[in-house]
C-alpha positions in Angstrom: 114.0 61.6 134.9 117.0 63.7 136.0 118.1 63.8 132.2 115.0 65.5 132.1 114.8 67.9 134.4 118.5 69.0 133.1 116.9 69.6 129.9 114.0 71.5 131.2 117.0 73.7 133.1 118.8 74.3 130.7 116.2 75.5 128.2 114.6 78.0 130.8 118.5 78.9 131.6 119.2 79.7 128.0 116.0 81.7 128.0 117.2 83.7 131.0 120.4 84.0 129.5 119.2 85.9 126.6 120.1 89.1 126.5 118.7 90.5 123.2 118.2 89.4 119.6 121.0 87.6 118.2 122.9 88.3 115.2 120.6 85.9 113.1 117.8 87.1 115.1 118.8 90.8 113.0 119.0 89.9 109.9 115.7 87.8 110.3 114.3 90.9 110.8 116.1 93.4 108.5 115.1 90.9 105.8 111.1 90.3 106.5 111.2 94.6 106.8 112.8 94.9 103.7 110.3 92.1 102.0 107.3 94.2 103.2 108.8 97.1 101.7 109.1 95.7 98.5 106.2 94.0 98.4 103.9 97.3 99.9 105.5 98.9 96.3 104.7 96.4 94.2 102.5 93.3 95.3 99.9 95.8 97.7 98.7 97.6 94.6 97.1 94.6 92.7 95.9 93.2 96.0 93.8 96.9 96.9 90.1 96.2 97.0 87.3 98.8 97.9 89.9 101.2 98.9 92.2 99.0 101.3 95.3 97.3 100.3 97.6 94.7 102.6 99.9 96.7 104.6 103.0 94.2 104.1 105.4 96.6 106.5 103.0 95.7 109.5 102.9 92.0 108.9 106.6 91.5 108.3 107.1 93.4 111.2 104.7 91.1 113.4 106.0 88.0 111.7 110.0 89.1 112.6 108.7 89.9 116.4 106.3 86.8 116.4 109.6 84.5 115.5 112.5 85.9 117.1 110.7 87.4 120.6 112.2 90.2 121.3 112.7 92.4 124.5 109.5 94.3 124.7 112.1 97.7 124.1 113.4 95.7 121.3 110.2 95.5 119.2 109.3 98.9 120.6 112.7 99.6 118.2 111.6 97.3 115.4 108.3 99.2 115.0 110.4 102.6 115.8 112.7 101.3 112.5 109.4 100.3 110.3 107.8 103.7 110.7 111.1 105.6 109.6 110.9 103.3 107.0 107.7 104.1 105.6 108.7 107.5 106.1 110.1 107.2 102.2 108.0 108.9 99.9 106.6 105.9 98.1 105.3 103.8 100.7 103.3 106.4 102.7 102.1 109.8 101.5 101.4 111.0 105.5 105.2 112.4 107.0 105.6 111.3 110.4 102.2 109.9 111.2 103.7 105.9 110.9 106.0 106.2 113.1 103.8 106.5 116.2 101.1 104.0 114.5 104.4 101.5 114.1 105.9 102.2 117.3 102.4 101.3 118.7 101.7 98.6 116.7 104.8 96.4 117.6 104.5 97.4 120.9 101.2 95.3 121.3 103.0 92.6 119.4 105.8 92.7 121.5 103.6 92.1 124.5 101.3 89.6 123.1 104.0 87.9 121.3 104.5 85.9 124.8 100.8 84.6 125.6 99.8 81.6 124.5 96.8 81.1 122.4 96.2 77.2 121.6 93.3 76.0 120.4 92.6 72.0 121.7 96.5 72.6 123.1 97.7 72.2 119.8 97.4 74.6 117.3 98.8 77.9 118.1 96.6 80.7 116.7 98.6 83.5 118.2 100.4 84.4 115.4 97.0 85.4 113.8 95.5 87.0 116.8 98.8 88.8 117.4 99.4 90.1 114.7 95.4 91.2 113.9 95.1 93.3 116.9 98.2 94.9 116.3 97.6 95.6 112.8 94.4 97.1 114.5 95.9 99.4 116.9 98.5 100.5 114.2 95.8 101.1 111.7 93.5 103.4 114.2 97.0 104.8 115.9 97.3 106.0 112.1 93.8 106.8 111.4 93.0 108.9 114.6 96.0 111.1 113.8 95.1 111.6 110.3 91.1 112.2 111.7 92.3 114.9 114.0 94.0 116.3 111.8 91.9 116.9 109.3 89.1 118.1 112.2 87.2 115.0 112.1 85.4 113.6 115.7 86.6 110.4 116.7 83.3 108.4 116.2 83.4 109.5 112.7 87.1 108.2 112.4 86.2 104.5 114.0 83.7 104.6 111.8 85.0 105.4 108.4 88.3 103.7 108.9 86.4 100.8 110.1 86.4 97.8 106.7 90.0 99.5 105.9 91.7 98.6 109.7 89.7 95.7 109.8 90.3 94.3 106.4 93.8 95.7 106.5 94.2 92.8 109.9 92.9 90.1 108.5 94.7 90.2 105.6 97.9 90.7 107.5 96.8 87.6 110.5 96.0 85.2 107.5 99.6 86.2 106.4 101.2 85.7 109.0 99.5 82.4 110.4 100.3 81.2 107.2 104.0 82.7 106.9 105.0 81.7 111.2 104.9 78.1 111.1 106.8 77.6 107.9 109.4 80.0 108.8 110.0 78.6 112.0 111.0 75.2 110.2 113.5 76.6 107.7 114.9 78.4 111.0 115.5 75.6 112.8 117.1 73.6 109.4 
């Protein structure tokens, strides 16, 4: 039993210990951006359906904060990275409006990255919850902006941009419920 207990201490130690993402915990992440980069350019196109495609840059952004829990500032700055990202002329055709839709987006990640959601206390569903409500609040973060801009009310906006957010999130929380436990056993090989 005291073998035990050491265990249990010295996991919730090395928790505490933690002082930011490691150096794996980077590239992780620089990678899964980079992936939904390329495949936003290339796979997102032949997925598009009634007007929505996947957004690839949101999910691979979930999935990195989802697997390496970060800081809440940290993924604050991993959505803050994603939204300069898509700030290249190919993946977004609106300047500057990603960048707060990102920055928003992980931060809801960030925070519900560390509630659990198990279903029968086994199967963890908040990798698709997680990452469906942030892909919802970065998807109206972005449509909102674009609505006011072009002079439209915001029930017209939660309206219109409605089966694009919402389709848009589930593509992305299948994605990553799919993608999180997978990953998480070639990390710990």
């Amino acid at each position: 039993m005291s073998e035990t207990t050491a265990q249990k201490r010295t996991v919730v130690t090395d928790d505490q210990a933690k002082q930011g993402l490691t150096t794996q915990d980077l590239i992780l992440v620089a990678v899964l951006l980079a992936a939904g980069a390329v495949l936003k350019l290339t796979v997102a196109s032949f997925l598009s359906f009634a007007g929505m495609k996947p957004n690839f840059v949101i999910a691979m952004y979930c999935l990195a904060i989802i697997l390496t829990r970060p800081k809440l500032p940290q993924a604050i700055i991993i959505g803050l990275i994603a939204g300069i990202m898509c700030q290249i002329p190919m993946l977004n055709a609106t300047p500057l409006v990603n960048i707060p839709s990102e920055l928003l987006g992980a931060l809801a990640c960030g925070l519900l990255t560390y509630v659990p959601m198990k279903i029968a206390g086994k199967a963890d569903i908040n990798p698709f919850v997680n990452t469906f409500l942030s892909t919802v609040v970065s998807g109206y973060t972005f449509a909102i902006i674009v609505g006011l801009m072009n002079g439209l009310a915001l029930p017209v906006i939660f309206v219109t941009y409605a089966v694009m957010v919402f389709g848009t999130a589930t593509f992305n929380a299948i994605l990553v419920q799919i993608l999180t436990p997978l990953l998480r056993k070639v990390l710990k090989k």
